[in-house]
N, C-alpha and C positions, 0 to 999 in steps of 0.2 A: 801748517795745515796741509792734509793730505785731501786732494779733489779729484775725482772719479765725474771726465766728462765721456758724452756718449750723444748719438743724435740719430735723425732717422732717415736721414740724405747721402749716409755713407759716409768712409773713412778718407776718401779724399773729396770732401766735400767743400768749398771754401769757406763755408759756413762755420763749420768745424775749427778750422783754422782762428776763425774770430773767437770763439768760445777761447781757444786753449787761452790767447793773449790777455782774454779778461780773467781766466783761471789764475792765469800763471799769475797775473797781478793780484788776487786777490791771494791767493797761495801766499807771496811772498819769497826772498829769496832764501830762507828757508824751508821753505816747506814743498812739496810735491805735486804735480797735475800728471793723473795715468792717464790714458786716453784708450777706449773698448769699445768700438764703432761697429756698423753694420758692416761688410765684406761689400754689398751690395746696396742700392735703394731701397730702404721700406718705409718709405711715406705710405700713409694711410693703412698701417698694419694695428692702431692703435694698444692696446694692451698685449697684445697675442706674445705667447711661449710657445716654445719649439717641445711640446710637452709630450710628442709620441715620435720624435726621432731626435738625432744625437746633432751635435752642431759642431764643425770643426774651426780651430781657432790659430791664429799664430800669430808670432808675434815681430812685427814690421822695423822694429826702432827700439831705442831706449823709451820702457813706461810706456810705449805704443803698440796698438794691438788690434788686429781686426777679426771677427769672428762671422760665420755663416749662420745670423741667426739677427732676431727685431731687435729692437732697443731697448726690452724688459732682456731678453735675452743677456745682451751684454751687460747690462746692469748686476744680475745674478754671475754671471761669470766672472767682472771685475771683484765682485765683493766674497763671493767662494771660490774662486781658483786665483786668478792675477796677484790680487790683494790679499787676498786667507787672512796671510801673517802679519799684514799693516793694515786694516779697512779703514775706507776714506771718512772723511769728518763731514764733508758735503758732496753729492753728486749734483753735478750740470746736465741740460739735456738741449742741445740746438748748436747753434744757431738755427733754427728753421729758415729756408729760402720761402718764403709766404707765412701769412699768419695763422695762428692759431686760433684767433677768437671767435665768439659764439660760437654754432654747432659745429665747428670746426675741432672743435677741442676732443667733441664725442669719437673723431677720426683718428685722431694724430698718433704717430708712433714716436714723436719729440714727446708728449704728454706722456705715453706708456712706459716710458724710460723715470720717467720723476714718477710716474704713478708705483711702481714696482721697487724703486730707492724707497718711497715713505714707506710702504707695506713692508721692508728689509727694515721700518726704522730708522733710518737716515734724512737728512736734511735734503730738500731737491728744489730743484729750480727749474721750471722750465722756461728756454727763453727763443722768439721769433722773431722775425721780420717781416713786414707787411711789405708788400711789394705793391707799387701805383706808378703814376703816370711822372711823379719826382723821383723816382728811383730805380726804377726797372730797365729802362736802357741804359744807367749810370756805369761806368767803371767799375764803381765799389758801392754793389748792389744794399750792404750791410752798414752804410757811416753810421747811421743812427744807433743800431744796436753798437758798434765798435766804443764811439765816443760814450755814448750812456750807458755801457754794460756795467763797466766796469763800479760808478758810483752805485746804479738799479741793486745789484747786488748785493753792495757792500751795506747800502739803507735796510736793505733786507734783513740781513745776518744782523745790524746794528739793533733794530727797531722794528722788527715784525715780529712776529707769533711763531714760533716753534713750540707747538704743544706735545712735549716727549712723552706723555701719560696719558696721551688717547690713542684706543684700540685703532683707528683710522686716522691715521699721521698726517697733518696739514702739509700744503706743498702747495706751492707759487706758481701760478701761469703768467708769465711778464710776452706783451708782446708792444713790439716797439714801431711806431710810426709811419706811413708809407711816406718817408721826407729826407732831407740832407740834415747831416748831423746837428749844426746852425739855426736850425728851423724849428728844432724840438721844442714845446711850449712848456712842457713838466710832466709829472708822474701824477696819473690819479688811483686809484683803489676802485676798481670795475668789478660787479658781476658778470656773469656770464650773460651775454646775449643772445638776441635769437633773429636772422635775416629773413624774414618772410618771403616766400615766392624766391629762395635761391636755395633748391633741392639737388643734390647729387641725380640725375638719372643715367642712361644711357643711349650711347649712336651706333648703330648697324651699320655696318661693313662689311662686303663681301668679297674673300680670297681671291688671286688666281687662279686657284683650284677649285673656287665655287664655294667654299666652305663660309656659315655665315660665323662671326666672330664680333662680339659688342666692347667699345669702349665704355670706360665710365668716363662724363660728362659731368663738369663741378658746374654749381653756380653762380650767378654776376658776386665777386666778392667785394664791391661797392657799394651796397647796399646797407645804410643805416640799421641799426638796432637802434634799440630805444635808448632814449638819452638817459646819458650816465652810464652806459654800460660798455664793455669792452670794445667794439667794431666803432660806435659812435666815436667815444675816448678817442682811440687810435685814428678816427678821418677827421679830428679836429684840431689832432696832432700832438695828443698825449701819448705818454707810454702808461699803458695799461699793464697795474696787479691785479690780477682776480687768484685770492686766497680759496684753496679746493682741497676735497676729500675724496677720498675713493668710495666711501661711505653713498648708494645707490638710493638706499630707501628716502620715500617721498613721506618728509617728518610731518610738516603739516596735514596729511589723509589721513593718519595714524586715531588722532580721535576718534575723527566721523565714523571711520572705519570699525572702530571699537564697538562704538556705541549700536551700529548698524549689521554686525557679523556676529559680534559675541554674545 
């Protein structure tokens, strides 16, 4: 198996490094893990292409490679230039150092990377780490995705849904536990959640030169969704799949809307 990983924390990111060792295990010895990362950070670039200027790319290692551009970016690059003449059988996208889940997912340039694989028609996976109060001062910020990537995945590929005959390609959001690998309780199947009252806004700041300049501002990411859904899952100490489409339109308004426009 040929595996095209990629993530949205950059090419030396350690996150990165956990992906390739579940890659490589899931590759097999023989088969292949290329690696087409960001040059730089772009967390929270979510889908975005570099679609009105050029991106320069090179290449760091054997099968390694960084380019100046998001993670749909490197996705397309791996698959039409690196790859051309071998295109991978699955694309990875993470390890994410934080999670993904509920409106999180709307942000993520880990998710743009699997979103722009399935739209290429490829298998994709996206995979995160929840970061909490059991793991964020840790050593090894990642045990939980380390220890259960490598199975998360392989159930995946074994037993989930690859539907190759629809216009808008399913693709996996896996986000894994803010916990010690040990701790893990199991795998549930999550929709997407929603945190009430934890909005992105912004905080003002003003230069030494006077100039004002605003950060963005995330919010409390401990905040429950609704139970059974991904945020809940993962603070109960699941690892959450939430099965996704790039497919936007709100299927359910579709009648009323018929019925009420046309």
């Amino acid at each position: 198996m040929r595996i095209l990983i990629t993530n949205d924390d950059g090419i030396n990111a350690p996150g990165l490094e956990v992906l390739h060792a579940i890659a490589s295990e899931i590759a097999g010895p023989k088969g292949e893990v290329w690696t087409v990362a960001p040059a730089f950070e772009q967390s929270g670039v979510a889908h975005k292409i570099s679609y009105t200027h050029p991106m320069m790319i090179a290449q760091l290692g054997e099968r390694r490679f960084a380019a100046e551009g998001s993670p749909a970016d490197c996705v397309l690059a791996g698959i039409h230039d690196v790859m051309r003449d071998t295109p991978p059988d699955l694309v990875l996208s993470g390890v994410n150092r934080g999670n993904n889940a509920g409106e999180n997912a709307l942000y993520s340039g880990t998710l743009g990377g699997a979103i722009e694989a399935a739209l290429q028609g490829l298998p994709a996976i996206a995979l995160s780490q929840y970061l909490g109060p059991e793991n964020f001062a840790k050593p090894h910020q990642f045990e939980a995705a380390a220890q259960h990537g490598v199975a998360t995945v392989r159930t995946l590929l074994e037993r989930g849904l690859w539907d190759r005959g629809n216009d808008y390609r399913l693709f996996y959001n896996v986000n894994f536990p803010p916990l010690r690998g040990a701790d893990v309780r199991g795998m549930r199947v999550s929709p997407q959640g929603y945190r009430r009252d934890a909005f992105f806004g912004v905080e003002p700041h003003t230069s030494p030169s006077g100039r004002k300049f605003l950060w963005i501002k995330g919010g409390a990411q401990h905040t429950p969704t609704a139970p059974g859904t991904d945020v809940a899952d993962n603070l109960e100490g699941y690892i959450s799949v939430t099965p996704m489409r790039a497919d936007l339109t709100a299927h359910d308004a579709i009648a009323h809307l018929k019925e009420q426009l046309e």
